[in-house]
PASEBA-1860 file (N, C-alpha, C; in nm, 3 decimals):
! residues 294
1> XXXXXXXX> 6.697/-2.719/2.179/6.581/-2.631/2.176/6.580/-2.542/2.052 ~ 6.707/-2.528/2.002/6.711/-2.415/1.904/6.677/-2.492/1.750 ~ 6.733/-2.636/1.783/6.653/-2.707/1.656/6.544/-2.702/1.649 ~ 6.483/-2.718/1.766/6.299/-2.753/1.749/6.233/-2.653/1.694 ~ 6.297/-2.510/1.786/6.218/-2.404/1.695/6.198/-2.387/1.556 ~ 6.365/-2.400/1.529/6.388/-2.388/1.363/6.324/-2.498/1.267 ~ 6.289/-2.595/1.287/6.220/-2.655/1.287/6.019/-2.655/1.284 ~ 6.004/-2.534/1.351/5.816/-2.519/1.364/5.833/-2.397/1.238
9> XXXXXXXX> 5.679/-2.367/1.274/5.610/-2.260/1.126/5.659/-2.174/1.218 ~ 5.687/-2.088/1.063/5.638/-1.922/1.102/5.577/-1.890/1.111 ~ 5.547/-1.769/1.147/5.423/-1.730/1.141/5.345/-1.658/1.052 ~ 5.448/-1.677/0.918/5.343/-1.644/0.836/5.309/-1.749/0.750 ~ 5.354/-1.898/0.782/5.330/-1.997/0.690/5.234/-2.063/0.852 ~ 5.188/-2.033/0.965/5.103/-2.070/1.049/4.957/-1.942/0.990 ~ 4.974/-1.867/0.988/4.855/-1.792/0.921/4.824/-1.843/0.785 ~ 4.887/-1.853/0.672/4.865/-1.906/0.529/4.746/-2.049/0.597
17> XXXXXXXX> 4.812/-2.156/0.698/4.743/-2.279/0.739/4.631/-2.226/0.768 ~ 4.626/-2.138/0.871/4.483/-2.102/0.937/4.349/-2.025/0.831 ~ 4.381/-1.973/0.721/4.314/-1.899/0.647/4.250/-2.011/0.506 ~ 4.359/-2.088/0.521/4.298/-2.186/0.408/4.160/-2.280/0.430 ~ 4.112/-2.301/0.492/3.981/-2.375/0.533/3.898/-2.269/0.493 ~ 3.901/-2.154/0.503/3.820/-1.978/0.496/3.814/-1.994/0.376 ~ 3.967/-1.985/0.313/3.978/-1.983/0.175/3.904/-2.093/0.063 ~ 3.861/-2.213/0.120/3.835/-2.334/0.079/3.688/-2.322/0.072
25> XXXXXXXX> 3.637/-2.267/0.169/3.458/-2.238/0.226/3.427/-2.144/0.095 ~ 3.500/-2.060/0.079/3.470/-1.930/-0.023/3.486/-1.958/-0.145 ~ 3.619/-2.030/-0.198/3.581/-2.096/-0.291/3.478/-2.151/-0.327 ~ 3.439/-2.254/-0.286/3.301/-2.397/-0.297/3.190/-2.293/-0.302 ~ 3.191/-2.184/-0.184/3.040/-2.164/-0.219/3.032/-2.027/-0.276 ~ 3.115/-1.964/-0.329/3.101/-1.831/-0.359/3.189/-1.806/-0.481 ~ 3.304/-1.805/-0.493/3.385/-1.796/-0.647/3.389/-1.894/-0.746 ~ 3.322/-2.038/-0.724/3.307/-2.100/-0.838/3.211/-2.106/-0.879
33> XXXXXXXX> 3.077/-2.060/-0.799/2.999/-2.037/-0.842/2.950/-1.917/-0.939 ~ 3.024/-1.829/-0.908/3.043/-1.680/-0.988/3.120/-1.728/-1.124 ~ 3.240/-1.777/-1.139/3.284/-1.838/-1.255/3.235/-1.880/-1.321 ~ 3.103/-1.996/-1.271/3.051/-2.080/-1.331/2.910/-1.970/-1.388 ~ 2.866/-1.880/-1.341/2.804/-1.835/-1.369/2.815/-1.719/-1.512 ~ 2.940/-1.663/-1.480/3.002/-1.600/-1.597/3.056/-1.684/-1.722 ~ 3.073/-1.819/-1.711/3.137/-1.880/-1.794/2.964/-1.918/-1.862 ~ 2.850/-1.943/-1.786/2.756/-1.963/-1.804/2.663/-1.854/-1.900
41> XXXXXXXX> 2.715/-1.729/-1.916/2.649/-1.626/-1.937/2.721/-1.611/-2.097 ~ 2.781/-1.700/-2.148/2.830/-1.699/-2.304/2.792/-1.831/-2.356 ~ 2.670/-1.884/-2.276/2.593/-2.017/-2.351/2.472/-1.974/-2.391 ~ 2.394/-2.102/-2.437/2.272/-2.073/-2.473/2.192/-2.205/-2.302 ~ 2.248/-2.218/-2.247/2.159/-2.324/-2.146/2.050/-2.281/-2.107 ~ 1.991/-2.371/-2.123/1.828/-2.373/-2.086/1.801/-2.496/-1.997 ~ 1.706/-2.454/-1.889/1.667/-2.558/-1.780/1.559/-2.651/-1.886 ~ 1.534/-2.620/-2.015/1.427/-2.723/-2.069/1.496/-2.820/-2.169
49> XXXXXXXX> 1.633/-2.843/-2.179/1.753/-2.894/-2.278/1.901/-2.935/-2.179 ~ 1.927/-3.040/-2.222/2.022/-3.080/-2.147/2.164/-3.053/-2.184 ~ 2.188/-2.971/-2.312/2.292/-2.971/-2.388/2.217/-2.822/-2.435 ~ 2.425/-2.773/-2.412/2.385/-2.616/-2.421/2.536/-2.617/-2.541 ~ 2.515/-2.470/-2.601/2.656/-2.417/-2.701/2.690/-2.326/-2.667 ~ 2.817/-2.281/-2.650/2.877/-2.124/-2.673/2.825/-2.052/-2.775 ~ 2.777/-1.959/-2.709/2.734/-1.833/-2.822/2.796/-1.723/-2.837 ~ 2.923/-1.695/-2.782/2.940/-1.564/-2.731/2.892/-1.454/-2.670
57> XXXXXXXX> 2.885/-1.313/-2.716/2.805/-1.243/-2.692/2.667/-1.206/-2.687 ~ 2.614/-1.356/-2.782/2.512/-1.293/-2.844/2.422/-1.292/-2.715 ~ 2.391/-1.306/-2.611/2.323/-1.263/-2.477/2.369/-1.162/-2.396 ~ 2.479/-1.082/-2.394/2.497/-0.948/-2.364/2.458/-0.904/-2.477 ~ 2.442/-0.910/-2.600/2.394/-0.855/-2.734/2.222/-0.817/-2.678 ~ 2.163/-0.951/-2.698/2.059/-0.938/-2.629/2.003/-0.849/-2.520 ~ 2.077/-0.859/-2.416/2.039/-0.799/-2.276/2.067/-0.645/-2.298 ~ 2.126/-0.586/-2.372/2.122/-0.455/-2.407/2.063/-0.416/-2.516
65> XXXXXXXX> 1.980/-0.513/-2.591/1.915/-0.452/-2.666/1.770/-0.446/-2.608 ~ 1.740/-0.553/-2.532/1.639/-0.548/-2.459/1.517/-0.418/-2.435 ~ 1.456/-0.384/-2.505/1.359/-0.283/-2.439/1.293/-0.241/-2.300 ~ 1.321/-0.372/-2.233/1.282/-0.372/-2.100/1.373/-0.317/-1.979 ~ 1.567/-0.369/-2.049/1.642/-0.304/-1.963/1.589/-0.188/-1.890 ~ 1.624/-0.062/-1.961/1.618/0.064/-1.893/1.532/0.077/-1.806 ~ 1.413/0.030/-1.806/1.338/0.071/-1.739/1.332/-0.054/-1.577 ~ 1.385/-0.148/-1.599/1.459/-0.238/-1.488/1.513/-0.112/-1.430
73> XXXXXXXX> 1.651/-0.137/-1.484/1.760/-0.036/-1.413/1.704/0.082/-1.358 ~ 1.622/0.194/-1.419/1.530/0.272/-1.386/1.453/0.201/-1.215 ~ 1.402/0.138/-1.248/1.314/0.095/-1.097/1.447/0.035/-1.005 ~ 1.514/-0.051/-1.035/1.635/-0.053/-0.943/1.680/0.042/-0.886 ~ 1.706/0.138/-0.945/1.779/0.297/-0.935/1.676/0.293/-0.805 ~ 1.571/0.388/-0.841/1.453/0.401/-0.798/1.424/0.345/-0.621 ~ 1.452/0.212/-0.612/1.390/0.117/-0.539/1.490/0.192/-0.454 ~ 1.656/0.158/-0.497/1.749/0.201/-0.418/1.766/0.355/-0.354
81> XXXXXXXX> 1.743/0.402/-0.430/1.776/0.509/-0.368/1.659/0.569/-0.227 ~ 1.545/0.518/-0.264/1.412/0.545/-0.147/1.389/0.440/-0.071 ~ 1.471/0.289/-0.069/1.440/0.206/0.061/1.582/0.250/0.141 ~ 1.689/0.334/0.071/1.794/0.393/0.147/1.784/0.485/0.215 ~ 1.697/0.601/0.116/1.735/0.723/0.213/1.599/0.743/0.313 ~ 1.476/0.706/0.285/1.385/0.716/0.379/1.393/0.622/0.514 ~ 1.444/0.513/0.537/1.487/0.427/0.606/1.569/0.487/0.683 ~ 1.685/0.561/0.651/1.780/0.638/0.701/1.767/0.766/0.760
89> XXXXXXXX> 1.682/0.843/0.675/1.606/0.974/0.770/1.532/0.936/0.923 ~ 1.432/0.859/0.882/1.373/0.848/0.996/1.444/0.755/1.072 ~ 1.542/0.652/1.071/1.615/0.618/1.135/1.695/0.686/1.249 ~ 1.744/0.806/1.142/1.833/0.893/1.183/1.751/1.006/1.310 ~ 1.664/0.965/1.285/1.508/1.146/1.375/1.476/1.029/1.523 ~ 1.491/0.889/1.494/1.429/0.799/1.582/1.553/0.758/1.697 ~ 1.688/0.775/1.634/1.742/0.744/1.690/1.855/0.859/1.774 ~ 1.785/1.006/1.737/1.799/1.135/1.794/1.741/1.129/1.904
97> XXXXXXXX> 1.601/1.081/1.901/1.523/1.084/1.999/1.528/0.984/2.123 ~ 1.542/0.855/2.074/1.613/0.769/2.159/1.749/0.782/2.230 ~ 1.814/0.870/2.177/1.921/0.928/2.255/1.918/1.076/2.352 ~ 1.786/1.076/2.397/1.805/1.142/2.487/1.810/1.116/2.627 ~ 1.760/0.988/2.642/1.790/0.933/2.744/1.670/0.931/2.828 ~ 1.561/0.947/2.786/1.417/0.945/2.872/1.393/0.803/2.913 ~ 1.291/0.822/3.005/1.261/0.735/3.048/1.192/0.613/3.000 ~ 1.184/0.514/2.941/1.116/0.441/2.839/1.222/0.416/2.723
105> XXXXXXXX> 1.335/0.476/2.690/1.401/0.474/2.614/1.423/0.314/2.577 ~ 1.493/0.280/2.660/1.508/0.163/2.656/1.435/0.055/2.583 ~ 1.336/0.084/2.660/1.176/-0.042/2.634/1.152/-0.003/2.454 ~ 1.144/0.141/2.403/1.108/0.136/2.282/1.238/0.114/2.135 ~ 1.352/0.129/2.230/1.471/0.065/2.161/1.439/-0.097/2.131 ~ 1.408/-0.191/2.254/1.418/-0.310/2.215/1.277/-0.337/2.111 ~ 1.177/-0.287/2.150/1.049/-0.288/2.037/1.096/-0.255/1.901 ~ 1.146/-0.126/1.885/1.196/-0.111/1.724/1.258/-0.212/1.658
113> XXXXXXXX> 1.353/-0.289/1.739/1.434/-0.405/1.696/1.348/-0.522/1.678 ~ 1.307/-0.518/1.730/1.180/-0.677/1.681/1.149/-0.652/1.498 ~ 1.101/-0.585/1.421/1.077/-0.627/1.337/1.230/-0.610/1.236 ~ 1.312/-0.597/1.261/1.457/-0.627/1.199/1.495/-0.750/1.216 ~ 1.462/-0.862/1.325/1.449/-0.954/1.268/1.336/-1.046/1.269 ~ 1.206/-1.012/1.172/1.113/-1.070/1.150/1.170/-1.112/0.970 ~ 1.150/-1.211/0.934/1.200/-1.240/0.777/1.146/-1.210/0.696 ~ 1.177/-1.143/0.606/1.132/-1.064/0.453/1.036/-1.124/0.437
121> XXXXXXXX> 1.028/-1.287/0.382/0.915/-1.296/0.378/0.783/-1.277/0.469 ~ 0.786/-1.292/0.564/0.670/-1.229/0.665/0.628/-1.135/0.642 ~ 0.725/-1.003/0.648/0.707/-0.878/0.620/0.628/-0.869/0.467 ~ 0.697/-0.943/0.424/0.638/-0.926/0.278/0.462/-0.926/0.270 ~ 0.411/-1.086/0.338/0.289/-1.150/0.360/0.194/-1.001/0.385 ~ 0.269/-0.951/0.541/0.202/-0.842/0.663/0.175/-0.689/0.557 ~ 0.265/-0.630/0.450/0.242/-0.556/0.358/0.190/-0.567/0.271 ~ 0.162/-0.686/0.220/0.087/-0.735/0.163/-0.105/-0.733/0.137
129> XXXXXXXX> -0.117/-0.750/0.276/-0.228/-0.768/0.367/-0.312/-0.628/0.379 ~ -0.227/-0.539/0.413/-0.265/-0.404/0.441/-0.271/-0.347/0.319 ~ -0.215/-0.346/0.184/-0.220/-0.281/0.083/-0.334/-0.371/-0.023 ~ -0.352/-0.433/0.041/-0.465/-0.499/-0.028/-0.590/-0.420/-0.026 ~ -0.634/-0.428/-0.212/-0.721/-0.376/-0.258/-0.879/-0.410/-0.193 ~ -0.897/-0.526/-0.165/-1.069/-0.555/-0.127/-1.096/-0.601/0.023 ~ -1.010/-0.598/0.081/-1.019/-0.621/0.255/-0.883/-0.590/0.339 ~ -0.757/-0.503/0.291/-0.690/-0.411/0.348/-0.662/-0.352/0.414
137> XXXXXXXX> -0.589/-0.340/0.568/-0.616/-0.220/0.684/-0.606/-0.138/0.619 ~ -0.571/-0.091/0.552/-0.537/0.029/0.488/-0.626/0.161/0.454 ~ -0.716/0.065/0.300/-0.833/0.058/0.288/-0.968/0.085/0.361 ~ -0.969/0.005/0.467/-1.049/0.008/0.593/-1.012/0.140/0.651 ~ -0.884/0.179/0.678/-0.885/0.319/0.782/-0.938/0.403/0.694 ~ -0.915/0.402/0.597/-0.912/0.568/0.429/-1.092/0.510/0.466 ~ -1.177/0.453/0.488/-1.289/0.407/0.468/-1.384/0.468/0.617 ~ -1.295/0.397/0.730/-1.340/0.468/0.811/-1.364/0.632/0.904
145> XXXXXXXX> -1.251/0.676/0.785/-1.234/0.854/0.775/-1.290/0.886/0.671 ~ -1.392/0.842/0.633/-1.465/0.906/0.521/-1.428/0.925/0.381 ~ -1.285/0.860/0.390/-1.238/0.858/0.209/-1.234/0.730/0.127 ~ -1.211/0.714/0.022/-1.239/0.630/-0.049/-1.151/0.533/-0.030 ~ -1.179/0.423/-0.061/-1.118/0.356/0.004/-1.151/0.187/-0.063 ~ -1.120/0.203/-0.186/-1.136/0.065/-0.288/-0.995/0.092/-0.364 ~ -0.885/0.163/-0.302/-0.768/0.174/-0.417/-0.717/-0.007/-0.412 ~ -0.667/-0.013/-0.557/-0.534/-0.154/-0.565/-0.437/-0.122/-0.538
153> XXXXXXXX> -0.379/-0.081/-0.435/-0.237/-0.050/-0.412/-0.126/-0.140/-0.463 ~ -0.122/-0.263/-0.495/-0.020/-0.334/-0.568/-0.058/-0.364/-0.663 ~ -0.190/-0.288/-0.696/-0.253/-0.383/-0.827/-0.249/-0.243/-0.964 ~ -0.179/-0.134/-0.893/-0.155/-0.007/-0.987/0.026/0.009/-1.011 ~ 0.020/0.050/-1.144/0.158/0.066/-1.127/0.261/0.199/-1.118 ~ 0.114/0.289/-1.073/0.174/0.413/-1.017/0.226/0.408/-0.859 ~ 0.171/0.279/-0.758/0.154/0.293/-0.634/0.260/0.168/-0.630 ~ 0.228/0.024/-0.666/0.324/-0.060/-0.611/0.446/-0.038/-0.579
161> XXXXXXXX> 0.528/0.056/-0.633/0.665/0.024/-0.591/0.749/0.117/-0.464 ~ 0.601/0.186/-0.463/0.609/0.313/-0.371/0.558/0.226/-0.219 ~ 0.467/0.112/-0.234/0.444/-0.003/-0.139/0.537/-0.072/-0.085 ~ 0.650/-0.125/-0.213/0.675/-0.187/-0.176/0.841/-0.119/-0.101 ~ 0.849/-0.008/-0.142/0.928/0.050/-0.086/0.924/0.076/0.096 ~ 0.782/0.123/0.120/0.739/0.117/0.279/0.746/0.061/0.315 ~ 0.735/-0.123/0.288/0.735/-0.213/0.316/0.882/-0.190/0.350 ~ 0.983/-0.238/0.269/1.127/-0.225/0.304/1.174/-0.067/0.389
169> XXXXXXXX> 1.119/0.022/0.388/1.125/0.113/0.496/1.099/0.066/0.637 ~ 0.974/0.000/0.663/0.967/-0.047/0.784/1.090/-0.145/0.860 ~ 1.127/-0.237/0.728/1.196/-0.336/0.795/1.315/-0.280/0.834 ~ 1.367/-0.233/0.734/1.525/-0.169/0.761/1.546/-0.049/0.855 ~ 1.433/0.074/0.922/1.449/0.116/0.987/1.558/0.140/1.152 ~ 1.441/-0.017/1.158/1.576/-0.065/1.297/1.681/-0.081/1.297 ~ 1.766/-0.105/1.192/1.917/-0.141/1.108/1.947/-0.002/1.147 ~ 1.933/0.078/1.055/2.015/0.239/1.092/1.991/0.305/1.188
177> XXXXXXXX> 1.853/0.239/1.237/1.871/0.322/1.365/1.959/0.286/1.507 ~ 1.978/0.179/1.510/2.106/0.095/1.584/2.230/0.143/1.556 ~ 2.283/0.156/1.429/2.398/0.205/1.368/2.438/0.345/1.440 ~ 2.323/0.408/1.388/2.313/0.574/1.405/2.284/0.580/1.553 ~ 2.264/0.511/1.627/2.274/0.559/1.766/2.390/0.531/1.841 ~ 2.470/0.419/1.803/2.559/0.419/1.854/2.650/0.496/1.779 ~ 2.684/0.592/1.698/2.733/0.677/1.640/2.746/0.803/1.682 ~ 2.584/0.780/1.724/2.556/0.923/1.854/2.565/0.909/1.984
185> XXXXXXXX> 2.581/0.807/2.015/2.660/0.764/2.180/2.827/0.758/2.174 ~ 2.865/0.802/2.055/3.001/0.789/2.072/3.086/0.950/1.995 ~ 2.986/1.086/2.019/3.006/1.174/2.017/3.018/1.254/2.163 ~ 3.153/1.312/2.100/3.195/1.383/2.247/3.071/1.488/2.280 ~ 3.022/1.491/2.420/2.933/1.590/2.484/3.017/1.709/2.505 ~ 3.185/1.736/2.539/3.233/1.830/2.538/3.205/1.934/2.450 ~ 3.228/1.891/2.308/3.225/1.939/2.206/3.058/2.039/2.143 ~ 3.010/1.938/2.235/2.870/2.045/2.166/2.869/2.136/2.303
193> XXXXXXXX> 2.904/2.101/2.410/2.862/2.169/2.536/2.966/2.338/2.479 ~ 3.061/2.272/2.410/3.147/2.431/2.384/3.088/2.477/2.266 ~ 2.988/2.408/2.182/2.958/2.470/2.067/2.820/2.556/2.124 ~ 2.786/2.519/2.212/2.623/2.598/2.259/2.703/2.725/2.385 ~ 2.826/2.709/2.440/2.901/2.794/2.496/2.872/2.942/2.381 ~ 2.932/2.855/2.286/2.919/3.014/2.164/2.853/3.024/2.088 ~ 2.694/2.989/2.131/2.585/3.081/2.078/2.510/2.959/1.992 ~ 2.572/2.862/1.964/2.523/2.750/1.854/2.398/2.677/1.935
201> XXXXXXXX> 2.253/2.670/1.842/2.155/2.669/1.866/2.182/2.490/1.787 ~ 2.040/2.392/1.826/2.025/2.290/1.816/2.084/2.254/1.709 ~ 2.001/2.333/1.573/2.039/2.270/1.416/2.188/2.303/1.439 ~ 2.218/2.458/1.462/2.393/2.431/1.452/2.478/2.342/1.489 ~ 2.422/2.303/1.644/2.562/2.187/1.665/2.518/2.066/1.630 ~ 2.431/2.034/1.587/2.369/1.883/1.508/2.515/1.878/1.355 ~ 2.501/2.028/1.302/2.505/2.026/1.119/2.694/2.033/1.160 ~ 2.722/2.136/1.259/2.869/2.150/1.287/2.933/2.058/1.364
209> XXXXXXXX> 2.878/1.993/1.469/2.934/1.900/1.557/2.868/1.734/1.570 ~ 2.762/1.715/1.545/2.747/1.585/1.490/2.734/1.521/1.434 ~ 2.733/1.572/1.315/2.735/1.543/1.194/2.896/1.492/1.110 ~ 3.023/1.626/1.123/3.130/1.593/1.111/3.172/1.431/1.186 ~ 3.107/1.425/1.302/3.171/1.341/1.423/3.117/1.194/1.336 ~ 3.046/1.167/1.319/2.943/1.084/1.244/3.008/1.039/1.095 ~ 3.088/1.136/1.037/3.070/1.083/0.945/3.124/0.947/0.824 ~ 3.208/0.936/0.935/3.238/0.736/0.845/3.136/0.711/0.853
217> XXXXXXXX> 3.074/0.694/0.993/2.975/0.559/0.984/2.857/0.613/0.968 ~ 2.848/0.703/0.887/2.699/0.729/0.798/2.762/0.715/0.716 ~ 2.865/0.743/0.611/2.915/0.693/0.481/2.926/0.513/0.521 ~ 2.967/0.460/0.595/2.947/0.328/0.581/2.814/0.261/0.572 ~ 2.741/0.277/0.635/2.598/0.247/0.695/2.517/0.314/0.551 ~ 2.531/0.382/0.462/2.466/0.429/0.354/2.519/0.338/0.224 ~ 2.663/0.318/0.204/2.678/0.229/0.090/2.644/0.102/0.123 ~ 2.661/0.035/0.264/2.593/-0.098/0.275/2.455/-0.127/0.249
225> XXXXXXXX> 2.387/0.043/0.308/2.218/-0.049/0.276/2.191/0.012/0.115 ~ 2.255/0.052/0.068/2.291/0.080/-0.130/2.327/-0.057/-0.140 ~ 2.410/-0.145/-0.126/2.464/-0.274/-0.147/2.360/-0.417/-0.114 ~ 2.306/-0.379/0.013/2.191/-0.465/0.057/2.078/-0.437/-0.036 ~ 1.998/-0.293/-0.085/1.915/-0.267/-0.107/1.928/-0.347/-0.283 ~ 2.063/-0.326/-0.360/2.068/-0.372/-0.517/2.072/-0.480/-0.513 ~ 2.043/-0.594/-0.431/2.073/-0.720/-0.412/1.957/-0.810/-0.348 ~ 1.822/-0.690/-0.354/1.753/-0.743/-0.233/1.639/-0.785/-0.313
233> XXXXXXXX> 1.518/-0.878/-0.293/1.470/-0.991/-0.365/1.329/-1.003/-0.294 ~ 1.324/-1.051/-0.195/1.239/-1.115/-0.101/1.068/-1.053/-0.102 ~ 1.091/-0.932/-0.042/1.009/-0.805/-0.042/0.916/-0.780/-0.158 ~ 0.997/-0.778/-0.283/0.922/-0.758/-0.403/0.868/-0.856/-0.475 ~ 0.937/-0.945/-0.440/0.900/-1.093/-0.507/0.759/-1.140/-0.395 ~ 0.757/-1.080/-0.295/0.654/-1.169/-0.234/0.548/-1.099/-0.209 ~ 0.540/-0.933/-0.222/0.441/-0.854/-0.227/0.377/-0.842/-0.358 ~ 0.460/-0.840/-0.477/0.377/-0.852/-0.610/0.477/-0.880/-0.715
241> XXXXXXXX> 0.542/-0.978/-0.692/0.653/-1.071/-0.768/0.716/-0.987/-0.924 ~ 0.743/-0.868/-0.886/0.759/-0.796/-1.021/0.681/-0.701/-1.055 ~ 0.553/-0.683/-1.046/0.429/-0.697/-1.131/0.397/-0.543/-1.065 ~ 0.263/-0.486/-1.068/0.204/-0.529/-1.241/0.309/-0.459/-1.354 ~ 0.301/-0.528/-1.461/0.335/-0.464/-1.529/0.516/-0.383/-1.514 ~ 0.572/-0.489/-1.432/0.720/-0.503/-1.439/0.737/-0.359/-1.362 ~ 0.618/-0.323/-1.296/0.633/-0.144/-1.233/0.764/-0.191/-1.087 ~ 0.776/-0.294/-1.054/0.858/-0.333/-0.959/0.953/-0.425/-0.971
249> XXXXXXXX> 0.972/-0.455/-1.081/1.060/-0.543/-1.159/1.211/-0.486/-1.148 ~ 1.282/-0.518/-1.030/1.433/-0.507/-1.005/1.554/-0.592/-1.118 ~ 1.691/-0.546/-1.079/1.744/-0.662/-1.128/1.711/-0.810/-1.046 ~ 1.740/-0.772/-0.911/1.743/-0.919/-0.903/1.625/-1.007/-0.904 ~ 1.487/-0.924/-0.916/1.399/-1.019/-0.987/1.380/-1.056/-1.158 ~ 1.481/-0.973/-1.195/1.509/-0.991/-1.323/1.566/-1.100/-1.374 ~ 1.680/-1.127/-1.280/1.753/-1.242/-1.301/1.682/-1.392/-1.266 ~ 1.598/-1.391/-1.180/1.504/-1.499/-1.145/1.422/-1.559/-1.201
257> XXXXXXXX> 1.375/-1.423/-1.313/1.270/-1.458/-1.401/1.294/-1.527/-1.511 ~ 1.390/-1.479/-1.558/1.499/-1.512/-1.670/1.514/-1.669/-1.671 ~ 1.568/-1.695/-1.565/1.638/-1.805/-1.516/1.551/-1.970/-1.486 ~ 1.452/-1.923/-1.384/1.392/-2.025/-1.348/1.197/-1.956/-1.423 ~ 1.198/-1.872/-1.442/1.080/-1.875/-1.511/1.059/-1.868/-1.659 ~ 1.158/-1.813/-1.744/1.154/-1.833/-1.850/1.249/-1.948/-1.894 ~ 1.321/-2.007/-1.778/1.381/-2.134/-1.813/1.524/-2.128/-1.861 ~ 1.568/-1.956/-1.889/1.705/-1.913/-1.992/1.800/-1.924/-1.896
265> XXXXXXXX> 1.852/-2.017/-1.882/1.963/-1.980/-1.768/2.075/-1.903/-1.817 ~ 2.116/-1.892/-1.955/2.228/-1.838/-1.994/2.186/-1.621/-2.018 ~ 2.053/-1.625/-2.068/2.042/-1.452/-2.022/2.042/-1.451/-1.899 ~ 1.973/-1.535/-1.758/2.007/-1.505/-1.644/2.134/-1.498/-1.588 ~ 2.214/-1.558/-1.591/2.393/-1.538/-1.567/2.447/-1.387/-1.611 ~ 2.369/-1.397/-1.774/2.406/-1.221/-1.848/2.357/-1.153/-1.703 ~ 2.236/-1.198/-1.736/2.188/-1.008/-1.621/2.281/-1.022/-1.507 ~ 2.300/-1.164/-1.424/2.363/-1.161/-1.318/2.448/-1.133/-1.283
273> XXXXXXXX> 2.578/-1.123/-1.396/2.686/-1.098/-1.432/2.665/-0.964/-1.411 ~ 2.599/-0.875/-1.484/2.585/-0.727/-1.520/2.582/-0.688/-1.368 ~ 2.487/-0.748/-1.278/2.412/-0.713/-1.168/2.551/-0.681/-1.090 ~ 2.625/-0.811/-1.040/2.751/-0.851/-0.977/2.874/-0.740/-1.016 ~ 2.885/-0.647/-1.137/2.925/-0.586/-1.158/2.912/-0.473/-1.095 ~ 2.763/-0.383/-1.084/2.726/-0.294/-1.040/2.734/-0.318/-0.846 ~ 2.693/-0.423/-0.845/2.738/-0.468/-0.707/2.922/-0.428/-0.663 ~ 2.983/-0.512/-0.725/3.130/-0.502/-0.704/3.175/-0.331/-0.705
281> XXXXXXXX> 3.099/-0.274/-0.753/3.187/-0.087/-0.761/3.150/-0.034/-0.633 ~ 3.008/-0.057/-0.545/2.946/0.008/-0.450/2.993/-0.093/-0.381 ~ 3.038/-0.260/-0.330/3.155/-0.275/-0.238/3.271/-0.206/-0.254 ~ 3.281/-0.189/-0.380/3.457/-0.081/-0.318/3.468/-0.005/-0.288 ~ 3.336/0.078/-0.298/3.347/0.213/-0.198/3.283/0.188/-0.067 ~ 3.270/0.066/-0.024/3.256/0.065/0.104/3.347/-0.013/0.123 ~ 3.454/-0.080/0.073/3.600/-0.112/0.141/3.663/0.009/0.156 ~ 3.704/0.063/0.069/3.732/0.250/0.062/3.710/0.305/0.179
289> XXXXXX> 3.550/0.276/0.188/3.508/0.394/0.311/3.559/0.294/0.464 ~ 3.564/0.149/0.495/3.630/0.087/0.596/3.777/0.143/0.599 ~ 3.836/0.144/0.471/3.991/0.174/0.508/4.005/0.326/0.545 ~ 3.925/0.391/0.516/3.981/0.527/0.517/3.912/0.544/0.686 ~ 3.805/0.482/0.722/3.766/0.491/0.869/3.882/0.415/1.007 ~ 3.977/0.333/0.939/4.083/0.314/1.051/4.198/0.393/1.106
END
């Protein structure tokens, strides 16, 4: 018996076995493709030529000299920071309220969740529809209250990105507000019951006692939808594909355009590369913020 054992895995050469198929999946579809993409981003390839050269830099040369950058990055910035934090406020007010435990609670919990998973593109179509300039609900209500009511809402580039931001407000709502409620179902009632013992009025034990209690998983739940939000595509591309006038023009419709519409696959890899970068710093502060939450 004592041969046989000595004889089987350990268990750490039975884990190494079990992780390699994981390891194999991630490879194929995720790190050689990133390689290939960075190794891609010091050519000249073009989807209209079958034969590409090393250029070096000269496409990060490019991509920062670009006149258009900043003002990308600018609306990225932009996009991110207001499909995060407005999504998250009222997330956060909806799912206060849902935690009080009324009657109906329930029923309007599972309703909120329905359009979290309706697919971007849909959402996209349905915002679309309503911000539309010449037959618009939108339009129609501002019309039927007596105001004007012929604006282009995607067709201005003071308003589109502020559209298309609501748009992604709506969807993501239900996301934090799920998060954030079970965040607030898993705050001690002791604790506020002794904080209103000594005098602490609503805002106080919200700012002193649920808030502290809360706070990994609002630091988690905030760099993920920062991480989701710099990565996100669908929404903008299908409400006004960039436009007008690049007023909604993200990176990652940047990289698309590049790529399969201007045909450059080698500046698209650049931007993508760049993108994947800015991506990779805001996952590490949400590995950061996982490790420091165990």
């Amino acid at each position: 018996m004592k041969n046989i054992r000595s004889r089987g895995l350990t268990d750490a050469q039975t884990g190494v076995l079990l992780i390699i198929p994981g390891l194999a999946v991630f490879a194929a579809i995720i790190l050689f493709p990133f390689i290939d993409a960075i190794r891609m981003s010091f050519t000249d390839k073009s989807m209209l030529m079958p034969d590409y050269e090393y250029v070096g830099l000269k496409n990060y040369i490019e991509v920062f000299s670009d006149p258009y950058l900043g003002k990308t990055i600018l609306t990225t910035a932009i996009f991110v920071i207001l499909s995060t934090a407005l999504p998250f406020l009222l997330g956060f007010i909806w799912a206060i309220i849902l935690n009080q435990g009324f009657k109906g609670a329930e029923l309007l919990r599972g309703i909120t969740l329905v359009n979290w998973i309706i697919p971007g593109v849909a959402i996209g179509f349905l915002w679309s529809w309503i911000f539309n300039g010449q037959y618009g609900v939108l339009n129609g209500m501002l019309e039927a209250l007596g105001l004007p009511g012929d604006t282009a809402w995607l067709g201005q580039t003071s308003t589109a990105l502020i559209c298309v931001v609501i748009a992604r407000t709506w969807q993501m709502l239900p996301w934090y507000m799920a998060f954030l409620l079970g965040g607030l179902q898993g705050v001690e009632l002791d604790q506020i019951e002794a904080a209103r013992i000594d005098g602490a009025g609503n805002w106080k034990c919200f700012t002193s006692v649920v808030l502290p209690s809360m706070k990994n998983i609002i630091s988690l739940i905030v760099v993920m939808g920062i991480v989701g939000n710099l990565q996100h595509f669908d929404l903008p591309w299908t409400m006004v594909q960039g436009g007008p006038a690049r007023a909604t023009t993200t990176l990652s419709i940047e990289v698309y355009a590049s790529a399969f519409q201007n045909w450059d696959m080698g500046k698209g890899a650049t931007i993508g590369t760049l993108w994947a970068v800015l991506l990779a710093c805001f996952s590490f502060v949400y590995l950061r913020q996982v490790k420091d939450s165990d």
